[in-house]
Backbone as JSON Lines, residues from 0, in Angstrom:
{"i":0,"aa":"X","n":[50.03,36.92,15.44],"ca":[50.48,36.18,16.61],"c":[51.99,36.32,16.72]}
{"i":1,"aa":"X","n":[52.71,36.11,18.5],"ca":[53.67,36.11,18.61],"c":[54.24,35.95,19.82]}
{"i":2,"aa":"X","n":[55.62,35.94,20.04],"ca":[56.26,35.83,21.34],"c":[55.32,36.92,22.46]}
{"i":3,"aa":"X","n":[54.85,36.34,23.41],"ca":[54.3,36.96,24.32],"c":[55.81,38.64,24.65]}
{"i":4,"aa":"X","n":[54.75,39.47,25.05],"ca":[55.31,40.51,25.41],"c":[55.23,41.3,26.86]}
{"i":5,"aa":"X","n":[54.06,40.49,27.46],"ca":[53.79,40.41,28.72],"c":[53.51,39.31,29.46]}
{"i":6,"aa":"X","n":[53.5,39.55,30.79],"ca":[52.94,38.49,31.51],"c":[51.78,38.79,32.31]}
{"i":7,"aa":"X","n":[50.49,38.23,32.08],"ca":[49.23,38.83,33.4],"c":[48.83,37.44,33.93]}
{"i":8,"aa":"X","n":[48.27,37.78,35.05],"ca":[48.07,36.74,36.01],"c":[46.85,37.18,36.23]}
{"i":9,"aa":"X","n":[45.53,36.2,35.97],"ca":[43.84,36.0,35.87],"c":[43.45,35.59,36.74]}
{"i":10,"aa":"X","n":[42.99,35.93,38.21],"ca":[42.38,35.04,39.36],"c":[41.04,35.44,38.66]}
{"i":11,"aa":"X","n":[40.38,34.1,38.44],"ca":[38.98,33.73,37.92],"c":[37.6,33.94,38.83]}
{"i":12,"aa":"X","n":[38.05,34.78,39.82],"ca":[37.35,35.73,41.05],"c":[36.42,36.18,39.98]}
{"i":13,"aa":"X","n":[37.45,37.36,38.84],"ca":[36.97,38.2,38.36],"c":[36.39,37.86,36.83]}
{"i":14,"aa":"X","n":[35.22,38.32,36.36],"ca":[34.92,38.12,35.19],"c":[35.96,38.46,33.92]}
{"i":15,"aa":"X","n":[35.47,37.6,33.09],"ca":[36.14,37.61,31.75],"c":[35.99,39.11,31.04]}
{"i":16,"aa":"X","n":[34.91,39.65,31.43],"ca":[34.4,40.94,30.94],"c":[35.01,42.19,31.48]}
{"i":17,"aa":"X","n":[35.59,41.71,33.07],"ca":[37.05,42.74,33.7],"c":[37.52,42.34,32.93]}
{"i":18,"aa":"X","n":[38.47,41.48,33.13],"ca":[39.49,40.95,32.48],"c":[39.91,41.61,31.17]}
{"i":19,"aa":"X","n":[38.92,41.35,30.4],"ca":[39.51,41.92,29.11],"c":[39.07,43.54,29.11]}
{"i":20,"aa":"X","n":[38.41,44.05,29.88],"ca":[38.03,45.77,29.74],"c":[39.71,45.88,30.3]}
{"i":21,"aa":"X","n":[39.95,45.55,31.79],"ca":[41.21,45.87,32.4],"c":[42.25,45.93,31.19]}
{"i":22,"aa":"X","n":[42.05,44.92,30.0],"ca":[43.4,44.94,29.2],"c":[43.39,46.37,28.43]}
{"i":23,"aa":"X","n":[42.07,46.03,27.97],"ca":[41.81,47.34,27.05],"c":[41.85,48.52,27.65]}
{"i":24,"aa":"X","n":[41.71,48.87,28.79],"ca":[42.24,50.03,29.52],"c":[43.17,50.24,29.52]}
{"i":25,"aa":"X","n":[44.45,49.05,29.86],"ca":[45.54,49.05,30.14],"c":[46.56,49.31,29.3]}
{"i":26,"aa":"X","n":[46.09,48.98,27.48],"ca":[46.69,49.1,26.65],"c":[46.44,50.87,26.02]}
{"i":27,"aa":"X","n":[45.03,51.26,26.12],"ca":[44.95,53.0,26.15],"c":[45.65,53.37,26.69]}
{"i":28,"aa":"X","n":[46.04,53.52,28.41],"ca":[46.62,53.89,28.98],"c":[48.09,54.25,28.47]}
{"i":29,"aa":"X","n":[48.56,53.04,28.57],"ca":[50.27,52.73,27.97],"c":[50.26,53.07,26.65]}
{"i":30,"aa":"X","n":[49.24,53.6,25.58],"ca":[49.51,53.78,24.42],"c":[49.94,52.86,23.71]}
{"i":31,"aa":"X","n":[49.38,51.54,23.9],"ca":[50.33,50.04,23.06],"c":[49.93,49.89,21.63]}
{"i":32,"aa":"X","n":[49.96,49.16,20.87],"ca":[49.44,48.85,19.55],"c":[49.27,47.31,20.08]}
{"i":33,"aa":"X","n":[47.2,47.31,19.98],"ca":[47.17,45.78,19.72],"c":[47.96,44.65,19.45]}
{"i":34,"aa":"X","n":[47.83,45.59,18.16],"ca":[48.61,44.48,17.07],"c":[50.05,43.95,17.41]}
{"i":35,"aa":"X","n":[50.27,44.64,18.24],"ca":[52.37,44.3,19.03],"c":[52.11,44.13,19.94]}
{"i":36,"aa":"X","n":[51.31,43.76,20.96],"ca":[51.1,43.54,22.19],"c":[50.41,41.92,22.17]}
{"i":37,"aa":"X","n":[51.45,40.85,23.13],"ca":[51.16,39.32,22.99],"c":[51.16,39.18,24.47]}
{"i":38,"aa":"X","n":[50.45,38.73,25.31],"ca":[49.88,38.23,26.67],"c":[50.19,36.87,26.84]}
{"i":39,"aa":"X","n":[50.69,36.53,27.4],"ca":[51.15,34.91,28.14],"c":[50.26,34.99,29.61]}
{"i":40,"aa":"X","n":[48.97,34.7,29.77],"ca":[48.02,34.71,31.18],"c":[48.87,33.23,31.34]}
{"i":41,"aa":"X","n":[48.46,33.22,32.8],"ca":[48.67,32.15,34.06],"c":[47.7,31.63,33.6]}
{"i":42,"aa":"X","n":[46.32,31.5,33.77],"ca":[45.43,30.59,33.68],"c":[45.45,29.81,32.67]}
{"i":43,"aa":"X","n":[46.14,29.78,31.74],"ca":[46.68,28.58,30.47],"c":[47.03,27.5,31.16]}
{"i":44,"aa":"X","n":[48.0,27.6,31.86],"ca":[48.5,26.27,33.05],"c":[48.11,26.29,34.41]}
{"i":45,"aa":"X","n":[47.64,27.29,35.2],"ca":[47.31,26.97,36.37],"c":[45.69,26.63,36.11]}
{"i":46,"aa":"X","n":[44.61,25.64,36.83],"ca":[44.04,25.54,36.49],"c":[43.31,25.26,38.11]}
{"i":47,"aa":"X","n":[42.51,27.02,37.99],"ca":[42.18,27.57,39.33],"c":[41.45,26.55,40.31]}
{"i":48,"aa":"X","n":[40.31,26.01,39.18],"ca":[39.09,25.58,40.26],"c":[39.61,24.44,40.35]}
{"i":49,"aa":"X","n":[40.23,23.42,39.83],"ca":[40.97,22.48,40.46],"c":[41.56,22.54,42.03]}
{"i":50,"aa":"X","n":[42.58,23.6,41.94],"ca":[43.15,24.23,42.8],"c":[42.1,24.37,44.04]}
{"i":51,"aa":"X","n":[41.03,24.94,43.78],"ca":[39.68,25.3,44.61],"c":[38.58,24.44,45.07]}
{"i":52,"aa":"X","n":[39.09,22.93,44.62],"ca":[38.31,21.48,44.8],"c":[38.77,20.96,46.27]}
{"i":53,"aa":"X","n":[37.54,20.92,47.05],"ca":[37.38,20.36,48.27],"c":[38.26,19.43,48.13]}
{"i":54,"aa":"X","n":[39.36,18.67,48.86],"ca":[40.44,18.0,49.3],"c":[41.67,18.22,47.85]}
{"i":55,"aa":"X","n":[41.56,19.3,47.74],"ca":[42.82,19.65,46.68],"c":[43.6,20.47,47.65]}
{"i":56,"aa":"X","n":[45.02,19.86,47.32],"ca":[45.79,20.84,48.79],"c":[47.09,20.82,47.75]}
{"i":57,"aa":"X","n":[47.09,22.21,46.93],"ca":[48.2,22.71,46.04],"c":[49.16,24.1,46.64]}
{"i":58,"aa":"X","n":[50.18,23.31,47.19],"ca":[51.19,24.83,47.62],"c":[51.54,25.72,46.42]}
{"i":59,"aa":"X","n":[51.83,26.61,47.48],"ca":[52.47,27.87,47.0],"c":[53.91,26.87,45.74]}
{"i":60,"aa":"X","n":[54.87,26.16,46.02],"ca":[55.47,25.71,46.05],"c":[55.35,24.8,44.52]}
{"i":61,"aa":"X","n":[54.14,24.23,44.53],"ca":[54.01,23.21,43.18],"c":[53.2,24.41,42.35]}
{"i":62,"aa":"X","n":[52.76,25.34,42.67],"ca":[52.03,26.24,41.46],"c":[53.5,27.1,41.18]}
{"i":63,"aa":"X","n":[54.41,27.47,41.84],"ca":[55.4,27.54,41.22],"c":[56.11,26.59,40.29]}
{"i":64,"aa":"X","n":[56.19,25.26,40.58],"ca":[56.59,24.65,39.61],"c":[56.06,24.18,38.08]}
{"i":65,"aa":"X","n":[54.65,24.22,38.5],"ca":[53.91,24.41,37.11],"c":[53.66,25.5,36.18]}
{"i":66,"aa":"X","n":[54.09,26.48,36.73],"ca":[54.32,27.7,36.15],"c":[55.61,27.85,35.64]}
{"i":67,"aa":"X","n":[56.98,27.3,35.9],"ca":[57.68,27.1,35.58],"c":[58.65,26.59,34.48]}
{"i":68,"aa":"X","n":[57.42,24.63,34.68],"ca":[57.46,23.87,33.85],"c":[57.01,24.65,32.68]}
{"i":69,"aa":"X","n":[55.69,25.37,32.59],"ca":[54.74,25.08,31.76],"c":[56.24,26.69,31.06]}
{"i":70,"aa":"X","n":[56.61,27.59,31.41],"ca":[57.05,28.56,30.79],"c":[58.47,27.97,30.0]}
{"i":71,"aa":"X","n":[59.29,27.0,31.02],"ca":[60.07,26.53,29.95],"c":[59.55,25.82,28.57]}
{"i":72,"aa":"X","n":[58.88,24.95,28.91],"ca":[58.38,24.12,27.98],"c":[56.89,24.25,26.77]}
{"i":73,"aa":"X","n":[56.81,23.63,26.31],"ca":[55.74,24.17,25.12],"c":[54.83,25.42,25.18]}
{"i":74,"aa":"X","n":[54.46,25.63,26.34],"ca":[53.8,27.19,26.3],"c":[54.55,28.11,26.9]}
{"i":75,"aa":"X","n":[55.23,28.52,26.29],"ca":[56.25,29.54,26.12],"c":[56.17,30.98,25.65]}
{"i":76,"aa":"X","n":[54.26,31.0,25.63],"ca":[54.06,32.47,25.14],"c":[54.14,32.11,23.34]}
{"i":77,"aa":"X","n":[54.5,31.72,22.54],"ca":[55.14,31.4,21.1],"c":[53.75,30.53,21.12]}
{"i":78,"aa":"X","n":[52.43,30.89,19.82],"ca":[51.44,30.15,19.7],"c":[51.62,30.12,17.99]}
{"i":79,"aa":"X","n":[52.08,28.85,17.37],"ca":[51.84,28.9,16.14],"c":[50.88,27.73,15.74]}
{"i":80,"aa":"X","n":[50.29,28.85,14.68],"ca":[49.39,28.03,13.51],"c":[49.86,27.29,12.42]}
């Protein structure tokens, strides 16, 4: 584990099973090493289907700020055991 080294952003459209093939493609591709490669996803703090709840009305504006909050503060990509 470690300081995130990227940033990806998960619209929950798509299965978990993209999701992670897309990484694993993505990391062949680029030639990465697993093992040095740390992901900070959006969906840690944005929390879609909320967002997607009949009389939930979340701007552009406050999902910026929770994305914000959430990057200054304790989830920072940095996950220790």
């Amino acid at each position: 584990r470690g300081r995130a080294t990227h940033f990806v952003s998960w619209c929950w459209e798509y299965t978990l099973d993209e999701f992670v093939g897309s990484i694993r493609s993505w990391l062949r591709k680029d030639n990465l090493c697993p093992d040095d490669t740390f992901l900070w996803v959006c969906f840690f703090c944005n929390n879609q289907y909320r967002i997607k709840d009949a009389g939930s009305q979340v701007s552009p504006q406050e999902l910026k700020s929770t994305f914000e909050h959430s990057r200054a503060g304790g989830s920072n990509g940095h996950h220790d055991e």
